[in-house]
BADREN-169822 format. One record per residue (C-alpha): residue number from 1; residue in three letters; chain; x, y, z. Coordinates in nm, 2 decimals. Layout:
N
<NUM; ALA; A; <X; Y; Z>>
...
REM end
This chain:
97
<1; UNK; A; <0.92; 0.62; -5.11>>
<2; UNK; A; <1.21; 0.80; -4.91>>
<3; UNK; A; <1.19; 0.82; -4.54>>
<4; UNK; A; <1.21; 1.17; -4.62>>
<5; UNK; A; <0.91; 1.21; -4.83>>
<6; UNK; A; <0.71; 1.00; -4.63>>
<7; UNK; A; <0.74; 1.22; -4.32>>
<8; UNK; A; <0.66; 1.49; -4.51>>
<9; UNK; A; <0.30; 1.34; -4.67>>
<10; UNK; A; <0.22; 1.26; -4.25>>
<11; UNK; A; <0.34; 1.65; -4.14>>
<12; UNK; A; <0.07; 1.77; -4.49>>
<13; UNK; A; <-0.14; 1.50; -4.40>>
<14; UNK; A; <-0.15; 1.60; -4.04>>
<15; UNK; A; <-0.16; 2.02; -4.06>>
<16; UNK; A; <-0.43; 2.00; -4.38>>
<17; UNK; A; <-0.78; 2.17; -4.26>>
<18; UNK; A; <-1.13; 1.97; -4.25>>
<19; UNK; A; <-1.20; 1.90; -4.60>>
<20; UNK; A; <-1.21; 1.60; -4.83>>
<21; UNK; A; <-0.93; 1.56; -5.07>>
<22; UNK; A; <-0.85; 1.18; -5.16>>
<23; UNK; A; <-0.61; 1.29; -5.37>>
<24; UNK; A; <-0.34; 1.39; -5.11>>
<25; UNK; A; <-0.44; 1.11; -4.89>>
<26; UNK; A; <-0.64; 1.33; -4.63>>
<27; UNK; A; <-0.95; 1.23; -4.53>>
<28; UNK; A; <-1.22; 1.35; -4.31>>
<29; UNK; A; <-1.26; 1.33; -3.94>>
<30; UNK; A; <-1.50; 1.29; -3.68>>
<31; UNK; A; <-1.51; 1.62; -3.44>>
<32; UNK; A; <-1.63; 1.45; -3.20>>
<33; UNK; A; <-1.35; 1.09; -3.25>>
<34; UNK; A; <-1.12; 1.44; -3.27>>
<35; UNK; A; <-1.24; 1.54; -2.91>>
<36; UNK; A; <-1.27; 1.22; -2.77>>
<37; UNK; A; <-0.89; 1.16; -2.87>>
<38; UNK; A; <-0.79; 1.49; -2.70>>
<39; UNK; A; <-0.90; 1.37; -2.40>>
<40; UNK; A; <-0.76; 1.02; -2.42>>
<41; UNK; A; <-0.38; 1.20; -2.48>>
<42; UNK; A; <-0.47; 1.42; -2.21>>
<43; UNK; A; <-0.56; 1.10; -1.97>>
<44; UNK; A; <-0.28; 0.87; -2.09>>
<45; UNK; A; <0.00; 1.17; -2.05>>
<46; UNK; A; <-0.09; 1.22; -1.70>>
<47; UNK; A; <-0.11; 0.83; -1.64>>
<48; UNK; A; <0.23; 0.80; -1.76>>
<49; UNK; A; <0.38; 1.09; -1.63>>
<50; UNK; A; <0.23; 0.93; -1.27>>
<51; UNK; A; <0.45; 0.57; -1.37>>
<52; UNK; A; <0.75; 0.75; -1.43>>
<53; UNK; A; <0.70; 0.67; -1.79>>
<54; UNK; A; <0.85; 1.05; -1.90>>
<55; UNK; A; <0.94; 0.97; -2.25>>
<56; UNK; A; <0.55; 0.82; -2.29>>
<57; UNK; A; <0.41; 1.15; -2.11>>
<58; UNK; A; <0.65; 1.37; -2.40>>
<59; UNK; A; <0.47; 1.18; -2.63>>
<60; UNK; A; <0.09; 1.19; -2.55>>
<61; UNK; A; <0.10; 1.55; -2.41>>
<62; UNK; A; <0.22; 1.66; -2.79>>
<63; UNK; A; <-0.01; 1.42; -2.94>>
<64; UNK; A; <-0.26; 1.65; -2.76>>
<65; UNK; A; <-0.12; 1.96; -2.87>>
<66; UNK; A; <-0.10; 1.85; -3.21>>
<67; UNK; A; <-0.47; 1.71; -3.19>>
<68; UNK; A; <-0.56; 2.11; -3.06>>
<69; UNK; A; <-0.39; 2.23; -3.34>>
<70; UNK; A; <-0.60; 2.03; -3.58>>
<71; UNK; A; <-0.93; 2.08; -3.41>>
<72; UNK; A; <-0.87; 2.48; -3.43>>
<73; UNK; A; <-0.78; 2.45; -3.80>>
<74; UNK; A; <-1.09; 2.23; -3.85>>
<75; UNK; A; <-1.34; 2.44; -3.70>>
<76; UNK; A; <-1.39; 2.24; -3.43>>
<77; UNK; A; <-1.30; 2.45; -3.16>>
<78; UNK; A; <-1.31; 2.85; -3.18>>
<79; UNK; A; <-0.99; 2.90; -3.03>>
<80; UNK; A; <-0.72; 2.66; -2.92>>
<81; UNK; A; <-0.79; 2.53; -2.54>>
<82; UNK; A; <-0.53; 2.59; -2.29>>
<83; UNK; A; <-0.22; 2.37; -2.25>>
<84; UNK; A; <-0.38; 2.15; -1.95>>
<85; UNK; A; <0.06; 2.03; -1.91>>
<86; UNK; A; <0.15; 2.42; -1.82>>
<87; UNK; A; <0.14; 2.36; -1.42>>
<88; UNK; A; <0.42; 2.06; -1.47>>
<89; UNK; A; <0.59; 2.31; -1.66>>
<90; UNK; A; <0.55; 2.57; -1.40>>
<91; UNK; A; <0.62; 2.35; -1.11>>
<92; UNK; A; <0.97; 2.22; -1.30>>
<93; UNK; A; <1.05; 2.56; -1.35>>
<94; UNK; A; <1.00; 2.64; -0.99>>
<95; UNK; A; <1.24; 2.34; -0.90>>
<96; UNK; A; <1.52; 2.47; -1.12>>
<97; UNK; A; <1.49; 2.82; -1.00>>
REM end
């Protein structure tokens, strides 16, 4: 398989709602493992961003957002939560300015 088609079966894989369909490889999750992993990228993006690791905090704080997406297009959550990474955004903007 193409690097090509393989990063496209991980973007379905990833963006395909809660249900259970072996046949494109997707299988159910846990809401709560979903949570529970929310948090984690939440606490290791801050961690790394604290250790000067920025290309680890880039990482886990859009493994978050992508885990937010998910949980909204499972059901899990009503409504998408709030970017908790929008006051390093605001205070980096406020540098620049």
């Amino acid at each position: 398989m193409s690097i090509y088609k393989q990063e496209k079966v991980v973007k379905n894989t990833l963006c395909t709602p809660y249900r259970n369909n072996s046949s494109k490889g997707v299988t159910n999750m846990n809401p709560i493992v979903l949570l529970e992993k929310m948090d984690e990228a939440k606490s290791k993006a801050i961690d790394s961003l604290s250790r000067y690791k920025f290309e680890m905090f880039g990482y886990w704080s859009s493994t978050w957002v992508k885990y937010n997406q998910l949980a909204w297009e499972m059901g899990v959550l009503d409504k998408k939560q709030p970017n908790p990474f929008k006051d390093f955004v605001d205070l980096a903007k406020g540098r620049i300015n």
